[in-house]
N, C-alpha and C positions, 0 to 999 in steps of 0.2 A: 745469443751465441751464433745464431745465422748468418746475421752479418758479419759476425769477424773471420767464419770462413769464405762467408762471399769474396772478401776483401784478401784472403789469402789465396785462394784459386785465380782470384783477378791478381796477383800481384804474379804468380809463375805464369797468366795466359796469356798475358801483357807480353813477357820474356818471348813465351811459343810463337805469339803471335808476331811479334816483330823478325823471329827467325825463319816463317813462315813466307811470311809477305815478302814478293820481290820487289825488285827495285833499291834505290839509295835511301838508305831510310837516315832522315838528319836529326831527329830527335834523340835525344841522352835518355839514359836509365830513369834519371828520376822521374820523365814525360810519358816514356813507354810504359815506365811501374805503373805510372797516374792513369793514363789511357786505357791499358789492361782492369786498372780496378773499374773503369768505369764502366767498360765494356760488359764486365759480368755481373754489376749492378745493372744496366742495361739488361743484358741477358736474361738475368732474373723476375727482372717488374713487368718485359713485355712479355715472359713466358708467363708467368701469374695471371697476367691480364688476357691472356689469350684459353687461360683453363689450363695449359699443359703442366703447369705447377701448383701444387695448394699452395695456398698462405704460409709464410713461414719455412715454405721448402724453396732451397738457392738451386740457379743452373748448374748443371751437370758441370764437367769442365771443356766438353767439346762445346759447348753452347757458349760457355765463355769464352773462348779462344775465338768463335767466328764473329763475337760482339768486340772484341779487342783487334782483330781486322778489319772490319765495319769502320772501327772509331778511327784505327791507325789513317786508313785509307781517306777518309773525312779528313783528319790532320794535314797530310800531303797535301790534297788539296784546297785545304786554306791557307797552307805554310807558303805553297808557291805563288801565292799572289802578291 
């Protein structure tokens, strides 16, 4: 069941985080929703992996929203090349 909330916190951080991030952001909903979930998948394996989270326990949602920045921001620039 952790992942399904992962992937729902990633789906509203995705949102945050795109309304967050300046600039011209060209990607669509369905990129942002995707980017977001990956973010807080992100979020979650490198905080596990660093100790800050046991097993089984998902990022926070501030933790996802700055992995769904992270990712946006990666995006732009590979979108603009």
């Amino acid at each position: 069941m952790s992942i399904v909330w992962t992937i729902l916190i990633g789906f509203v951080a995705g949102l945050v985080a795109r309304a967050i991030k300046p600039g011209d952001d060209s990607a669509g909903f369905i990129v942002t929703t995707l980017i977001g979930i990956a973010g807080s998948l992100l979020a979650t394996y490198a905080g596990q992996a660093m100790g800050w989270y046991s097993a089984g326990q998902g990022a926070g949602f501030i933790a996802s929203v700055l992995g769904a920045i992270v990712l946006l921001v990666l995006y732009g620039l590979i979108r603009r090349k």
